[in-house]
VOPAGU-2260 file (C-alpha; in pm, 1 decimal, decimal comma):
REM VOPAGU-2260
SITE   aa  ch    i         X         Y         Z
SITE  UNK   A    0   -5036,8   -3460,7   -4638,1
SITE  UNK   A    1   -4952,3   -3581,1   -4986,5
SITE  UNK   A    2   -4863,6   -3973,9   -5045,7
SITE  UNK   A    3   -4530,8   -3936,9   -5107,2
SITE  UNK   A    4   -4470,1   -3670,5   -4718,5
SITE  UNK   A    5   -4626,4   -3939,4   -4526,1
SITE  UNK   A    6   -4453,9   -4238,2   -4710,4
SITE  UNK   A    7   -4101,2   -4025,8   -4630,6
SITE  UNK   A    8   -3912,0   -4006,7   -4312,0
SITE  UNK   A    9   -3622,6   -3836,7   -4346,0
SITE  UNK   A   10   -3261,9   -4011,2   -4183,6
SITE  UNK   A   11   -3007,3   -3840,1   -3961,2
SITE  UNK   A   12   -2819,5   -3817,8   -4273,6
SITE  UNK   A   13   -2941,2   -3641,1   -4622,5
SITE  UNK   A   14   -2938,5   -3842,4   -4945,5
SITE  UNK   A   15   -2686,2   -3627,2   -5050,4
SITE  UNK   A   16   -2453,7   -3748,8   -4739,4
SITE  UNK   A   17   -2519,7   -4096,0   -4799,4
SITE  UNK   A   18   -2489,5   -4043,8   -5185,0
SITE  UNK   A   19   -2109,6   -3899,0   -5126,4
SITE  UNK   A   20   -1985,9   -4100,0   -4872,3
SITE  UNK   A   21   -2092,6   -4424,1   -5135,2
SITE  UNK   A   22   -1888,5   -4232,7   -5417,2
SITE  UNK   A   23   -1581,4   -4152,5   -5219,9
SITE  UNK   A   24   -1293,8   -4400,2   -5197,5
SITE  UNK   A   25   -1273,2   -4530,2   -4836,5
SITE  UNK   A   26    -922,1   -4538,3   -4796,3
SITE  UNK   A   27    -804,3   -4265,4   -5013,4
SITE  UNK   A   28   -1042,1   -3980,2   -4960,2
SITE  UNK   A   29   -1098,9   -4001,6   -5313,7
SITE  UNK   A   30   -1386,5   -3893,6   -5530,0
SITE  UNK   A   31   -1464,7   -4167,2   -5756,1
SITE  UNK   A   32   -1646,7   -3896,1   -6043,3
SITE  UNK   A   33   -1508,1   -3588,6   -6142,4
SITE  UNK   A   34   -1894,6   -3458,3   -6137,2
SITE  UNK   A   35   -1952,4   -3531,0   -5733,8
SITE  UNK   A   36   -2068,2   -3173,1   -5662,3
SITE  UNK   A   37   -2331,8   -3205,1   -5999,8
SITE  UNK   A   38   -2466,8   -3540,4   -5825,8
SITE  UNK   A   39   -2487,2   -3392,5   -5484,6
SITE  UNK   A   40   -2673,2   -3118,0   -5635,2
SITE  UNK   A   41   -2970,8   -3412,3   -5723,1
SITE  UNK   A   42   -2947,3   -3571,1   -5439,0
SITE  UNK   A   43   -3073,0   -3231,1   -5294,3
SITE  UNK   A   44   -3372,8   -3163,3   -5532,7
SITE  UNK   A   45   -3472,8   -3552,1   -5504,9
SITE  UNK   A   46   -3457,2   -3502,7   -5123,6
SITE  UNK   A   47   -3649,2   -3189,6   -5134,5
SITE  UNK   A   48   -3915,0   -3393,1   -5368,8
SITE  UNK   A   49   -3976,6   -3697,9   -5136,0
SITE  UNK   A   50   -4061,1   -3433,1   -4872,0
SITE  UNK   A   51   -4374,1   -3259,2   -5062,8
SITE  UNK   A   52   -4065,0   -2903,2   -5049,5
SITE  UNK   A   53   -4091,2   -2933,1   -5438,6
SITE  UNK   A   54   -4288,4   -3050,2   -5752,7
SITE  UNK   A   55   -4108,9   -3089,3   -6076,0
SITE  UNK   A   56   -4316,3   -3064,2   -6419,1
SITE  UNK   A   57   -4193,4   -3094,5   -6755,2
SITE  UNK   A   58   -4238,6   -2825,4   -7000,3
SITE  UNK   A   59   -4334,7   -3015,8   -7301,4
SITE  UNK   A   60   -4297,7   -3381,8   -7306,8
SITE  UNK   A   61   -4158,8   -3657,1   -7088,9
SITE  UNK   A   62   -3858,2   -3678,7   -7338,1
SITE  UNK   A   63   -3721,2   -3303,4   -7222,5
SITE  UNK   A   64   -3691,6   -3369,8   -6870,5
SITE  UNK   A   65   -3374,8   -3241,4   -6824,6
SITE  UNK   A   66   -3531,8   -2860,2   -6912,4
SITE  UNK   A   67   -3861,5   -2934,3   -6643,5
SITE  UNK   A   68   -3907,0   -2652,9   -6420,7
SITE  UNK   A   69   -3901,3   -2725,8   -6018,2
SITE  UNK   A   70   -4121,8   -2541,8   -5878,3
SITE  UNK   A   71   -4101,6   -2457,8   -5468,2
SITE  UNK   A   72   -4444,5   -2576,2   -5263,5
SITE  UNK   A   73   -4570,1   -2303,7   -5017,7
SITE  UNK   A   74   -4572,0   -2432,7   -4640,1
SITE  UNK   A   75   -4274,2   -2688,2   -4645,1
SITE  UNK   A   76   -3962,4   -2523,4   -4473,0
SITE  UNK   A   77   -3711,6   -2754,5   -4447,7
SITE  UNK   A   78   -3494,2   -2806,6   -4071,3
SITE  UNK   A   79   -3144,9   -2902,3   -4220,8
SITE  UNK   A   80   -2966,8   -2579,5   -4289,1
SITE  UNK   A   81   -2784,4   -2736,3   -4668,7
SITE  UNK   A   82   -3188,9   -2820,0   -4762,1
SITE  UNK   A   83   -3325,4   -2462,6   -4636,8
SITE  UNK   A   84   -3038,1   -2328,9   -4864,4
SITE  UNK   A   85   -3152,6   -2511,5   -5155,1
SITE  UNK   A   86   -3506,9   -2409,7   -5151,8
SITE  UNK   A   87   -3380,8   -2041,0   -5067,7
SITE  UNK   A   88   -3203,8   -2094,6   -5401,3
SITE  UNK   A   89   -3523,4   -2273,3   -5590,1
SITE  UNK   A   90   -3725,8   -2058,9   -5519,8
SITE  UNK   A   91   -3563,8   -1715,3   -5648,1
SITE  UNK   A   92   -3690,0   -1792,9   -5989,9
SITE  UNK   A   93   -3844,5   -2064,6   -6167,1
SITE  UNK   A   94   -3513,1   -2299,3   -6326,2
SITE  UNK   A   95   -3466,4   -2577,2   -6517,3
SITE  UNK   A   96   -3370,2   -2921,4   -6267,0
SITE  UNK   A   97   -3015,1   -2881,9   -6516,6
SITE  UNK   A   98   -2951,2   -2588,7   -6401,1
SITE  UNK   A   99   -3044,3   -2686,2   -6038,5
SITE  UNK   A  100   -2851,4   -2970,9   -6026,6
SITE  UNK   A  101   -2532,8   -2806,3   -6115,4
SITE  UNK   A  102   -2606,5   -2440,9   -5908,5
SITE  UNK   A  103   -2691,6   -2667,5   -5593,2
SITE  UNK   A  104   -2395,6   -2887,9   -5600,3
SITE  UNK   A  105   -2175,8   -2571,5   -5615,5
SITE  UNK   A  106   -1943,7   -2629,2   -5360,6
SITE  UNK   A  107   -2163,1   -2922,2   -5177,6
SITE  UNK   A  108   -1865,6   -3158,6   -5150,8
SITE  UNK   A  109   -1667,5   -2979,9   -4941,0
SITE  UNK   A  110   -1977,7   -2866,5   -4740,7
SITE  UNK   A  111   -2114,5   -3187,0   -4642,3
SITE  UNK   A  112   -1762,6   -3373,9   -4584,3
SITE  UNK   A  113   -1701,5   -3114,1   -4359,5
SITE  UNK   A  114   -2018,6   -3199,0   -4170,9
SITE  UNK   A  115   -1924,6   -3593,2   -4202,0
SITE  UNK   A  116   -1624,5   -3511,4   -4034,4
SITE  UNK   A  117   -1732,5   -3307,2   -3749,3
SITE  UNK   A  118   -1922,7   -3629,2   -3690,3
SITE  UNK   A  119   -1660,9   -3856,7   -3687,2
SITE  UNK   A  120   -1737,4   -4034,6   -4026,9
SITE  UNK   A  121   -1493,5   -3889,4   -4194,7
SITE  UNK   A  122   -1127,1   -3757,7   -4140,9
SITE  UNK   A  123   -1001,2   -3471,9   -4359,4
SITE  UNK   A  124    -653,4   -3548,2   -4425,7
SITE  UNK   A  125    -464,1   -3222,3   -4589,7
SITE  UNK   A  126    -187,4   -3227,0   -4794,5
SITE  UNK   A  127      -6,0   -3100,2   -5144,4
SITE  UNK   A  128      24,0   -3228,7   -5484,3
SITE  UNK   A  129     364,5   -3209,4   -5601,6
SITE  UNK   A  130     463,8   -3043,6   -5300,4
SITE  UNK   A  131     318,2   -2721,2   -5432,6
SITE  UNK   A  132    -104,2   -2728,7   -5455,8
SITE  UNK   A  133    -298,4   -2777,5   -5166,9
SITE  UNK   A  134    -515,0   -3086,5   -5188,4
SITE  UNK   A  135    -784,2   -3207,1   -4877,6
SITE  UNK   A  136    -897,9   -3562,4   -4902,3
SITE  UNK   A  137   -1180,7   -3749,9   -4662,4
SITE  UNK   A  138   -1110,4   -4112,1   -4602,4
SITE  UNK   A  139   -1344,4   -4308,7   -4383,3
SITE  UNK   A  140   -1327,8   -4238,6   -4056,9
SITE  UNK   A  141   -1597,5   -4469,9   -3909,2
SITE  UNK   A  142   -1812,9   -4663,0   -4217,9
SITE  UNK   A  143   -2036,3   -4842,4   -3976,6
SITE  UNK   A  144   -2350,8   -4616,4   -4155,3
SITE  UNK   A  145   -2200,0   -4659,0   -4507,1
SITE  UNK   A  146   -2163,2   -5051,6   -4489,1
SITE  UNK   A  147   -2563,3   -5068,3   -4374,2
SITE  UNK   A  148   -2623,9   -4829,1   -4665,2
SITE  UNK   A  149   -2492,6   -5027,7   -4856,8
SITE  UNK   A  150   -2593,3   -5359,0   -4759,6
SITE  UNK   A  151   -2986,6   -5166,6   -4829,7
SITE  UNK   A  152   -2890,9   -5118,0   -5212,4
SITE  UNK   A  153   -2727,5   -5488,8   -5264,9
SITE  UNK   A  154   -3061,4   -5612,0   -5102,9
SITE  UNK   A  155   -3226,1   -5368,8   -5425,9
SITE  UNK   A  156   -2977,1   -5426,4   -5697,4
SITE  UNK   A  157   -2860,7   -5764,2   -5650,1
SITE  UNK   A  158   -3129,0   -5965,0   -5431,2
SITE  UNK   A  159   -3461,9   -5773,7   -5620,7
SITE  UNK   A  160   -3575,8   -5645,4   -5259,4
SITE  UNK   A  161   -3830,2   -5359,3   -5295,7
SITE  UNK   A  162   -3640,0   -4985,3   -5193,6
SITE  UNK   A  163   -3790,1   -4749,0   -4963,4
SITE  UNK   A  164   -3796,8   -4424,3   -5106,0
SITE  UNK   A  165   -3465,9   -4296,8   -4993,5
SITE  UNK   A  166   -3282,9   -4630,8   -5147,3
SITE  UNK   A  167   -3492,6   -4612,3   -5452,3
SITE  UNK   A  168   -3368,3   -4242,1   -5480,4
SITE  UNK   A  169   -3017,9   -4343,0   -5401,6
SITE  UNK   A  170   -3046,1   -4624,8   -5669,7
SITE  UNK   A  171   -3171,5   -4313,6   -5937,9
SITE  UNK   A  172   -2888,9   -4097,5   -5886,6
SITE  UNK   A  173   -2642,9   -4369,2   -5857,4
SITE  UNK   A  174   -2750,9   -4487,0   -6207,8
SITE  UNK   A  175   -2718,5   -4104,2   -6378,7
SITE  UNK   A  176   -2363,0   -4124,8   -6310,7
SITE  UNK   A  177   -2323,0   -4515,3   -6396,2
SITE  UNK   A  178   -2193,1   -4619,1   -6125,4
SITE  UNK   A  179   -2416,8   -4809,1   -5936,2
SITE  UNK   A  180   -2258,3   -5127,1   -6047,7
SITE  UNK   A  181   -1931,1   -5022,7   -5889,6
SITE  UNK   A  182   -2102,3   -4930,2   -5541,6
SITE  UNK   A  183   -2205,5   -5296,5   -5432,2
SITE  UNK   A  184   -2040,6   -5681,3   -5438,0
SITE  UNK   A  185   -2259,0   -5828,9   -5716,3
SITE  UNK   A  186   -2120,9   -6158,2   -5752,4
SITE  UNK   A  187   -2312,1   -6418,5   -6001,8
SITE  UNK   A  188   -2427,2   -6100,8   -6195,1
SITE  UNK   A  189   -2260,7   -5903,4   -6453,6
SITE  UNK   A  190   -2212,0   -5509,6   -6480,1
SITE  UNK   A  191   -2460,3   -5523,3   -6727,4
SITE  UNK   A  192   -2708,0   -5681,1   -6505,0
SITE  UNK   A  193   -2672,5   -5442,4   -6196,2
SITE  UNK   A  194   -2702,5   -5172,1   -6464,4
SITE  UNK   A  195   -3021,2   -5274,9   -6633,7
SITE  UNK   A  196   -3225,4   -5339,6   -6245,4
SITE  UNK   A  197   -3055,9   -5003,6   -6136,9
SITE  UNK   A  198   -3184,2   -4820,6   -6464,7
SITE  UNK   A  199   -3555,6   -5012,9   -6433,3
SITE  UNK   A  200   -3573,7   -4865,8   -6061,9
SITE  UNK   A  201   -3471,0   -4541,1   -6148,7
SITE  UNK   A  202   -3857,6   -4560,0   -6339,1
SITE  UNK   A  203   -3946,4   -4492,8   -6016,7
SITE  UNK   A  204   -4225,7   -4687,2   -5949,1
SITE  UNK   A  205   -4201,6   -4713,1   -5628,4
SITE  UNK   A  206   -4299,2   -4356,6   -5558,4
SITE  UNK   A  207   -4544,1   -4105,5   -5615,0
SITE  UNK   A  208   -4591,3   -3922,4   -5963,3
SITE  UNK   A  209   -4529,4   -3613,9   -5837,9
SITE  UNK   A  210   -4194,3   -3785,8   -5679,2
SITE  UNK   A  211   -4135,4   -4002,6   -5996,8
SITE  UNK   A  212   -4140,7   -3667,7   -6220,7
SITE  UNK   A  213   -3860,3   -3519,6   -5939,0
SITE  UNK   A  214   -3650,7   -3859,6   -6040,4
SITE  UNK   A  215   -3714,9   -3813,2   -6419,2
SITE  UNK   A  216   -3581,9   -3468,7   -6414,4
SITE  UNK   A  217   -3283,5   -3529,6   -6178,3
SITE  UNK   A  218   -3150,0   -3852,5   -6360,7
SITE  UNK   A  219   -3190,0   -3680,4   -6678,1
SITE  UNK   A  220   -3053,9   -3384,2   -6582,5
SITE  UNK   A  221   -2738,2   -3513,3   -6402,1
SITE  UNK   A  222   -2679,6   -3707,8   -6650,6
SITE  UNK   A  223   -2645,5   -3470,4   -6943,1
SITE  UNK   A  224   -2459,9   -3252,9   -6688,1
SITE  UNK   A  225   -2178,3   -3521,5   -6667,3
SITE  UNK   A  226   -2174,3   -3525,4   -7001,7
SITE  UNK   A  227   -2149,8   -3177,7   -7066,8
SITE  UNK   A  228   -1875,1   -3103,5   -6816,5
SITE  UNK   A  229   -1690,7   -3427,1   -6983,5
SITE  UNK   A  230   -1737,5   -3306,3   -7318,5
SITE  UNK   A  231   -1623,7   -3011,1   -7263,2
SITE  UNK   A  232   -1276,0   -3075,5   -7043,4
SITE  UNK   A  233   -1186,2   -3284,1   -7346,7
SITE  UNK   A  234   -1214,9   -3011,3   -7599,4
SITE  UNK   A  235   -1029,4   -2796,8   -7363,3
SITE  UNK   A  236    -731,0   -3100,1   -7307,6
SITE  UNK   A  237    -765,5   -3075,4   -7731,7
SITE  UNK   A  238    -847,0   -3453,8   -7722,6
């Protein structure tokens, strides 16, 4: 068994579920990014890394690791149906983690809210905008496991506690789509602050190369996935 398999225990919930039910607005049902399924999709390969299910490997150089190719590890089958999925899908070819993150998080939104709800942590609430388009929203239905999620990350970001590897992982996807200063009460620090210890953990030194490289690829390639999607709705608004 390789450090980072017996140093990982995996929750009742997937990174992925925690990672979404931090990003969507409690009370509204919200997403609070317009790139939640591209996020999810990391949470899934980062997931699928602290396991041993996948390496990643750059092709090059450190500095591409948005193009490294994740490769799927023989003997690791994954029990969660959404993970079994994803390796199904890593493993048809040999990708890039950009193109993972955004093929995996196809749809994943709607997937794993559904599963929230069913549950009880969150209540679909359907309804249309302007009377006319159909819209489905998930407020919080109970938050008890999001509020002790949470209080795990201020303990990282705010009070300099060491993560275990799921935080840590939570912390590194969190900081690809800047928002980690917006997921936790940080009072006596700035934005700038929570940004800077959220982008040192997302180094990943807490974990195992082989999990650090998973990190490196995932952060770097949600990130330029955001930005790509954002560049790219503003040339089509002509702005």
């Amino acid at each position: 068994m390789t450090a980072s398999r017996a140093s990982y225990a995996r929750s009742v919930t997937l990174i992925a579920e925690d990672l979404l039910l931090l990003l969507l607005d409690d009370e509204s049902g919200k997403p609070r990014t317009s790139q939640l399924d591209t996020a999810l999709g990391g949470a899934l390969l980062v997931e699928l890394a602290l396991s041993g299910a996948v390496t990643v490997s750059p092709e090059k150089a450190p500095s591409i690791w948005k193009q490294a190719k994740v490769r799927v590890e023989p003997g690791v089958e994954p029990e969660d149906f959404v993970l079994a999925e994803a390796m199904r899908t890593i493993g048809e070819k040999e990708r890039s983690a950009q193109d993972l993150v955004v093929r995996l998080g196809k749809g994943l939104t709607d997937t794993l809210c559904s599963r929230l709800s069913k549950r009880g942590v969150l209540e679909r609430r359907d309804d249309k905008v302007l009377g006319l388009f159909p819209r489905t929203r998930w407020p919080a239905r109970d938050s008890a496991h999001e509020d002790d999620v949470r209080r795990q990350l201020t303990a990282v970001l705010v009070e300099g506690a060491e993560p275990e590897p799921r935080v840590g992982a939570l912390v590194a996807l969190l900081h690809a789509v800047d928002l980690a200063h917006q997921t936790v009460p940080h009072a006596g620090l700035s934005n700038g602050e929570v940004r800077k210890r959220a982008k040192e953990l997302a180094g990943g030194q807490w974990a195992a190369v082989a999990v650090r490289n998973a990190i490196a690829a995932v952060t770097a390639a949600t990130a330029a996935a955001v930005v790509a999607a954002t560049t790219a709705a503003a040339v089509g608004s002509g702005t």
